[in-house]
C-alpha positions as CSV (number, residue, x, y, z in Angstrom):
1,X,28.7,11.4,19.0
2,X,31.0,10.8,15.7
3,X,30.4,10.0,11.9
4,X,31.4,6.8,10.6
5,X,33.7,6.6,7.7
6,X,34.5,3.2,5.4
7,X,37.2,3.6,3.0
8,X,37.8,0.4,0.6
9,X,36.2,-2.3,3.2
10,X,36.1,-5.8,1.9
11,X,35.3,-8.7,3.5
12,X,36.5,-12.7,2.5
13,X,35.3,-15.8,3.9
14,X,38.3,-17.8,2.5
15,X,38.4,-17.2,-0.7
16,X,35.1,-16.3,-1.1
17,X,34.5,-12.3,-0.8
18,X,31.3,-11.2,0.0
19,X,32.0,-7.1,1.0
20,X,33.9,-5.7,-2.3
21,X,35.3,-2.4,-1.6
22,X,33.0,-0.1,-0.1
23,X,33.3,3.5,0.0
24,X,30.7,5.2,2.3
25,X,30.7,8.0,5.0
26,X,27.7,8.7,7.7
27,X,27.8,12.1,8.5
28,X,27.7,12.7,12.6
29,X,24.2,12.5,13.9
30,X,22.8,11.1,10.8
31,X,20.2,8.2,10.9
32,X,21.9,6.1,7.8
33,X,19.7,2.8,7.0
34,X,21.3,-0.2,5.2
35,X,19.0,-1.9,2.6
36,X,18.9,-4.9,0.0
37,X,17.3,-8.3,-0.1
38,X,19.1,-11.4,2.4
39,X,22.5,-12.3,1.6
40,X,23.5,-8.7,0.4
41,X,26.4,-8.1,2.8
42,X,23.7,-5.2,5.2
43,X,24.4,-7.2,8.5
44,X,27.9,-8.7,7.5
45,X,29.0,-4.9,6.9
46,X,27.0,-3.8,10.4
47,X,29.1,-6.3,12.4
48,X,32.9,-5.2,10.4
49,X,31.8,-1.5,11.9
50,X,30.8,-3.4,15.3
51,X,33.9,-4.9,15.6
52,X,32.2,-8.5,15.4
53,X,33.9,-9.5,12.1
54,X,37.1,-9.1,10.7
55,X,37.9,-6.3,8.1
56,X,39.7,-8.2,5.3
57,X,41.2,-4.8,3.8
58,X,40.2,-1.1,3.4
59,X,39.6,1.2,7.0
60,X,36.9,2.1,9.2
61,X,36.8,5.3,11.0
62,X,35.1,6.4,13.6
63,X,34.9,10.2,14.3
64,X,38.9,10.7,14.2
65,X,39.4,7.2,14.7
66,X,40.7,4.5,12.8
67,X,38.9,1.6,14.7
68,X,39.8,-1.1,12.0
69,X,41.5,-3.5,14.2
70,X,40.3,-2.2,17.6
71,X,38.3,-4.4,19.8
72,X,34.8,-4.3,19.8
73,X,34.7,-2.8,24.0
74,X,36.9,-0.2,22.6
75,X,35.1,1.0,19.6
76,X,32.2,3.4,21.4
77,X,29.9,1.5,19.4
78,X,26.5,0.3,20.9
79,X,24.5,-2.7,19.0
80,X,20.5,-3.4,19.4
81,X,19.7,-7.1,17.9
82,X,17.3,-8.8,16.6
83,X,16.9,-10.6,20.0
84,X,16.0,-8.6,22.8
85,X,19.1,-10.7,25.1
86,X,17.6,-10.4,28.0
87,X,18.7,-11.2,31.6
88,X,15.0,-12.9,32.6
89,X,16.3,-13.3,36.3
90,X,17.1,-9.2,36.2
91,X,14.8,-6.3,36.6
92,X,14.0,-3.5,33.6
93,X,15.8,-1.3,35.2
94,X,19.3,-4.0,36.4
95,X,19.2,-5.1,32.3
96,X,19.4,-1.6,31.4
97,X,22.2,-0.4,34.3
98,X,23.9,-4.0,33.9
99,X,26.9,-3.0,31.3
100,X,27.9,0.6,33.6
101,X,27.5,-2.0,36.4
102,X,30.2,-4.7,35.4
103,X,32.5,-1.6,33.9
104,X,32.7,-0.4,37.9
105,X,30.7,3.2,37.5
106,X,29.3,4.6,40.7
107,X,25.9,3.3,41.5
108,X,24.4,6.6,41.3
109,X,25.9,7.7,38.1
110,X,24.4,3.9,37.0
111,X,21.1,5.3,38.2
112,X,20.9,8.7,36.9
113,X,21.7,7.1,33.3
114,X,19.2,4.6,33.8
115,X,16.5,7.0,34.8
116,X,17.4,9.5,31.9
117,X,17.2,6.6,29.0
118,X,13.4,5.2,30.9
119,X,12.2,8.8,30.5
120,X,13.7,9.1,26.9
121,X,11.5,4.9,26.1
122,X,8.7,5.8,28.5
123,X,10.0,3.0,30.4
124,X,9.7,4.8,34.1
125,X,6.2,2.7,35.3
126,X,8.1,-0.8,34.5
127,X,11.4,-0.2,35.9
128,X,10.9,-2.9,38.5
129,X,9.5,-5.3,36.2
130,X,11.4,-8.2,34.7
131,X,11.1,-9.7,31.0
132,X,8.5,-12.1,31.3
133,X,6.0,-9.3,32.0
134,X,6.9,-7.0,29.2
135,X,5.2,-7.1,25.4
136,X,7.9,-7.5,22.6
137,X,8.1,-4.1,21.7
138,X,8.6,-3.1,25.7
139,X,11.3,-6.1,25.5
140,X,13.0,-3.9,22.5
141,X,12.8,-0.6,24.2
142,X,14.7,-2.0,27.2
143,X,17.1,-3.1,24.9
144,X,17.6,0.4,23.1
145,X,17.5,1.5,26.6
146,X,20.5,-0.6,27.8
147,X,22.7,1.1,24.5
148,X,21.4,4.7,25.6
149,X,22.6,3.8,29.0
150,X,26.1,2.9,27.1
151,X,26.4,6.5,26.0
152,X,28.2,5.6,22.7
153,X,29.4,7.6,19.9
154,X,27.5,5.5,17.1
155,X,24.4,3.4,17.7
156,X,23.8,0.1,15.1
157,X,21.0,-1.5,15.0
158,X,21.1,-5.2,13.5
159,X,16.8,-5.5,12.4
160,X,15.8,-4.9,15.5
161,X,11.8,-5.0,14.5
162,X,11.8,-8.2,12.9
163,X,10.3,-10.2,15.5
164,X,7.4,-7.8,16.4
165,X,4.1,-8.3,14.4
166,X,2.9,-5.8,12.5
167,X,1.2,-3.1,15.0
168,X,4.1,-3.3,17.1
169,X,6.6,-3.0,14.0
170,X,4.8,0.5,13.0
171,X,4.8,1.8,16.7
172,X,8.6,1.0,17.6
173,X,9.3,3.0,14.1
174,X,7.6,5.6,15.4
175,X,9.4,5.4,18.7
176,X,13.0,4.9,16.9
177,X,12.1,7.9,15.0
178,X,11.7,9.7,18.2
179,X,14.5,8.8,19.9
180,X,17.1,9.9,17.2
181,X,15.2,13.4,17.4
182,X,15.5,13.5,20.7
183,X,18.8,12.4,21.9
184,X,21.0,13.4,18.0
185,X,23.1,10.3,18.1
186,X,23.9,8.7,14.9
187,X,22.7,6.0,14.0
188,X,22.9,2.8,11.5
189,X,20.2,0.3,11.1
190,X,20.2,-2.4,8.5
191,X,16.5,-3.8,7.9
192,X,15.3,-5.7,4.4
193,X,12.2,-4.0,4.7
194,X,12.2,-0.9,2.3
195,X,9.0,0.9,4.2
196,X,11.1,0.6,7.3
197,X,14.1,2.3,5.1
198,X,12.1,4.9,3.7
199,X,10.1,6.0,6.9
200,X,13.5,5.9,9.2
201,X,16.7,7.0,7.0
202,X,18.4,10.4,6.5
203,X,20.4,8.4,4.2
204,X,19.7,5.2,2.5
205,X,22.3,2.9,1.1
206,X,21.1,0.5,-1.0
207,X,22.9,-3.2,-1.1
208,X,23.1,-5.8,-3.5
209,X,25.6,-8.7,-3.2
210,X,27.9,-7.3,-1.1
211,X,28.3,-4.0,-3.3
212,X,26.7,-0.2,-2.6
213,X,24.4,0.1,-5.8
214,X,23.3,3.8,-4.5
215,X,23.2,6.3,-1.9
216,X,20.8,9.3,-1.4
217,X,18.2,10.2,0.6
218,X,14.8,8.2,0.8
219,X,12.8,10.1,-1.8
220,X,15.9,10.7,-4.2
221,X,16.5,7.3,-4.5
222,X,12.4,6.9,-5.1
223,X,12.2,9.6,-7.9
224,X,15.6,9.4,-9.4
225,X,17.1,5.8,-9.1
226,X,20.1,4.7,-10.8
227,X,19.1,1.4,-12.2
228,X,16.6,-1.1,-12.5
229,X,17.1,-2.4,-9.3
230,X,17.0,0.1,-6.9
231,X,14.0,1.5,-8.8
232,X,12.7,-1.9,-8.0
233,X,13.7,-2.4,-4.8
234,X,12.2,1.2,-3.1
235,X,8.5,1.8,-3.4
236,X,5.5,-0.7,-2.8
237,X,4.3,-1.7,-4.3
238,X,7.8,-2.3,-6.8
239,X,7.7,0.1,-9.6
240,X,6.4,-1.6,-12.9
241,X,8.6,-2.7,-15.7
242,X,7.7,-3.5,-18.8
243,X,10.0,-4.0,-22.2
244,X,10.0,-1.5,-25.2
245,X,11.6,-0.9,-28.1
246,X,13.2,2.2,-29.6
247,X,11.5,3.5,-32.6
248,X,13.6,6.9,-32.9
249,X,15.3,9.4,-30.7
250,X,13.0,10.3,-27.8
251,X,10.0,7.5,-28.6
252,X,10.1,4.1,-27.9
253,X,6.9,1.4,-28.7
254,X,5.7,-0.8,-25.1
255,X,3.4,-3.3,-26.3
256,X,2.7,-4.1,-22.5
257,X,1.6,-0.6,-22.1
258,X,-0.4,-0.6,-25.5
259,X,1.0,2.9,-26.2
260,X,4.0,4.5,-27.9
261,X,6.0,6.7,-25.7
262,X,7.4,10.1,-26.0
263,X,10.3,11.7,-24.0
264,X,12.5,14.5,-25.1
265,X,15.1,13.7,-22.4
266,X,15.3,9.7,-21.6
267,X,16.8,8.3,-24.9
268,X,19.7,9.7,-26.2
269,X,22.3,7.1,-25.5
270,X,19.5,4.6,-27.1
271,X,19.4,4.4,-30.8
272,X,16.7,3.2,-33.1
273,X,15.7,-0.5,-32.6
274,X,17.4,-1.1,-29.7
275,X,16.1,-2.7,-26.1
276,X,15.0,-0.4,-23.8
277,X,13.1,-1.3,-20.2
278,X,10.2,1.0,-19.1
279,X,9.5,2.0,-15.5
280,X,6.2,3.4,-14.2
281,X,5.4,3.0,-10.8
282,X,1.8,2.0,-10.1
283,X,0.4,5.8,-8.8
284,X,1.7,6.8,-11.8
285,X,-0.8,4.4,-14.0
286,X,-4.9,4.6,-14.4
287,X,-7.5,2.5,-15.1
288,X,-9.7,3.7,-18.6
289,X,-11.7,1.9,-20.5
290,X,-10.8,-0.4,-22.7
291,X,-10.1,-4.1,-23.5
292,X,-6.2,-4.5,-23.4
293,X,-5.4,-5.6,-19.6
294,X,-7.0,-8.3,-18.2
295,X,-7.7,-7.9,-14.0
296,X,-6.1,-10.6,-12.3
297,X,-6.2,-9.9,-8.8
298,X,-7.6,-6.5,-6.5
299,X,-6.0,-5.5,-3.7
300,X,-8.8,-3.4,-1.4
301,X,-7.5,-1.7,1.4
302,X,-9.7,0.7,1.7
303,X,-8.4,4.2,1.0
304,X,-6.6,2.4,-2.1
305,X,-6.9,-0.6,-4.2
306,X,-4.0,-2.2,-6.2
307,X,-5.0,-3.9,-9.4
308,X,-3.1,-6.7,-10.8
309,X,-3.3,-6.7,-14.6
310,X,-2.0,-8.6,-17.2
311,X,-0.9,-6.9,-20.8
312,X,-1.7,-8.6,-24.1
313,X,1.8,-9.3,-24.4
314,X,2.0,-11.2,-20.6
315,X,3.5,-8.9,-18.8
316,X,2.5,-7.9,-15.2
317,X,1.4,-4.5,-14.5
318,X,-0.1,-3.1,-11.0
319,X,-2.4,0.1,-11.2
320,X,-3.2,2.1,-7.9
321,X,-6.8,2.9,-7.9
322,X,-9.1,4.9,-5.5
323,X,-12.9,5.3,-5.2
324,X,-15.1,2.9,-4.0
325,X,-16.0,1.5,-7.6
326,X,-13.8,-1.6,-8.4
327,X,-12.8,-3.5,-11.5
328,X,-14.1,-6.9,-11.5
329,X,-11.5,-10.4,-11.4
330,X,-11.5,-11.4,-15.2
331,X,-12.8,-7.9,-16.9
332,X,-10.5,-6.1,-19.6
333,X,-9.4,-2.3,-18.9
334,X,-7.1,-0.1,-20.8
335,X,-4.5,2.1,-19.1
336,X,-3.3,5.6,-19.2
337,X,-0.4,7.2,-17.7
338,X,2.0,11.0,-18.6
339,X,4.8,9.9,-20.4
340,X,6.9,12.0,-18.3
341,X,6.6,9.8,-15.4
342,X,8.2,7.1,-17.2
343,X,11.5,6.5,-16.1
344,X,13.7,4.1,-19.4
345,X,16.8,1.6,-18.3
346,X,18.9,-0.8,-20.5
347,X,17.8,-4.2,-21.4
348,X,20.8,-5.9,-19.8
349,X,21.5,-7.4,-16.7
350,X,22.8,-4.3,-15.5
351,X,19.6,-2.5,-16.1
352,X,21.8,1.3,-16.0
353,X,19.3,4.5,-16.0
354,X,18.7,6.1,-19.2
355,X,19.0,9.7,-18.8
């Protein structure tokens, strides 16, 4: 088991470079998930460590090893794909022993380590089974099964849940979760999905375009994001944001939230009359009466309800509600929230953290 170190990676595609310097160590035996929306550079930078795609410049490391231009066989890396990559003429337990098998290790040891990773999945009753009689998520146990078997220093896992629906996605989380307890190994996972981020990661590093926009750990990055983005792109539902404008140091006006706001901390670099973004995320809003918002659309899932309002001004706002009572499509409702939940970012594209 070894950490992973990157050290000024980049990746081009011609002249086109879509990895730009990335700086970013995974501490041995941590489970370190990379996040961002499609096209972000998660699974591009998952392969350079894999040994799939080239490194353009910059180093990666693995435990003491620089592993930039080693082959992929050579790496002690083990990868778990989308696809499951299945032998269908092969038994559970041949696909899981097949790698130690074509490497030339003693058929016992090939057994023993096959045994030890069914027990670990809860595979042993469908060892003799082959893939046509397995469910999806048994499909992707057998194939975390056949990396265990591996024994490498670094698992990666390429969205491995993304073909499961959505009971099957929550249980293989669960057992993902498990498995890292249990056997220590570190691991990297790249997923879109920000539940699956949040619920998995020691560490999550948050992509966008090809560049690391933060790095902390799950409920850091909720409570304490660096910009608009990332507060955006953790939490669901997305954190509300709605434009205000600086009246003096420590207030600023939000005509989508009807209400003037007052921080002591969240405005110094701001001064009076400029363009400031507001961030509340929907727990930290209410429901009151009044006749500002409009209800657009109610979310019931039982223990909670997200409303869907619109501000005077058009903005979109979501409130999460509880209690069995719920607002009407079409009826007007004010909104209440503690200022000091509000969270205040720049105006511009870069949408930095006002602190």
């Amino acid at each position: 088991m070894s950490g992973v170190t990157l050290s000024g990676v980049t990746k081009q595609f011609g002249a086109v470079k879509v990895i730009h310097g990335v700086d970013l160590t995974v501490q041995e035996g941590e489970f370190c998930v990379f996040v961002g929306p499609s096209g972000c550079g998660k699974s591009t930078l998952l392969r350079m460590i894999a040994g799939l795609e080239d490194t353009s410049a910059g180093t990666i490391q693995i435990g003491a090893r620089d592993v930039t231009r080693v082959d992929p066989s050579e790496r002690g890396v083990a990868m778990v794909f989308q696809t499951y990559a299945l032998y269908p003429h092969m038994t559970v337990a041949e696909n899981m022993g097949f790698g130690l098998k074509m490497t030339g290790h003693p058929k016992a040891e090939t057994q023993a380590k096959v045994a030890e990773a069914a027990r670990i999945l809860k595979l042993e009753p469908l060892l003799d089974r082959k893939p046509k009689a397995l469910s999806g998520g048994q499909r992707q146990r057998v194939a975390i099964g056949r990396a265990i078997v591996r024994g490498p220093e670094v698992f990666l896992f390429d969205e491995p849940l993304s073909n499961l629906d959505a009971e099957l996605r929550v249980e293989m989380r669960v057992e993902i979760s498990r498995l890292h307890r249990e056997i220590g190994a570190t691991m990297i996972y790249v997923t879109h999905d920000q539940v699956e981020a949040m619920t998995l990661a020691d560490k999550i590093v948050v992509l966008r375009a090809g560049r690391i926009e933060q790095v902390g750990a799950p409920l850091d990055l909720y409570r304490d994001p660096d910009n608009r983005f990332v507060a955006g792109f953790i939490g669901s539902p997305a954190m509300n944001f709605v434009n205000a404008v600086v009246d003096k140091a420590g207030s600023a006006t939000a005509p989508g939230l009807g209400a003037s706001i007052t921080t002591t901390a969240a405005l110094p670099s701001a001064g009076a009359g400029a363009d400031v973004v507001v961030g509340l995320r929907p727990q930290a809003l209410s429901l009151v009466a009044g006749d500002s918002h409009k209800v657009e659309v109610v979310e019931a899932l039982g223990g909670v309800t997200f409303v869907h309002l619109t501000s005077p001004s058009g903005e979109k706002l979501v409130v999460e509600a509880r209690g069995d009572v719920l607002p009407k499509i079409g009826t007007l409702w004010g909104i209440a929230f503690n200022p000091t939940d509000a969270l205040f970012f720049t105006a511009d594209a870069e949408g930095r953290r006002l602190r």
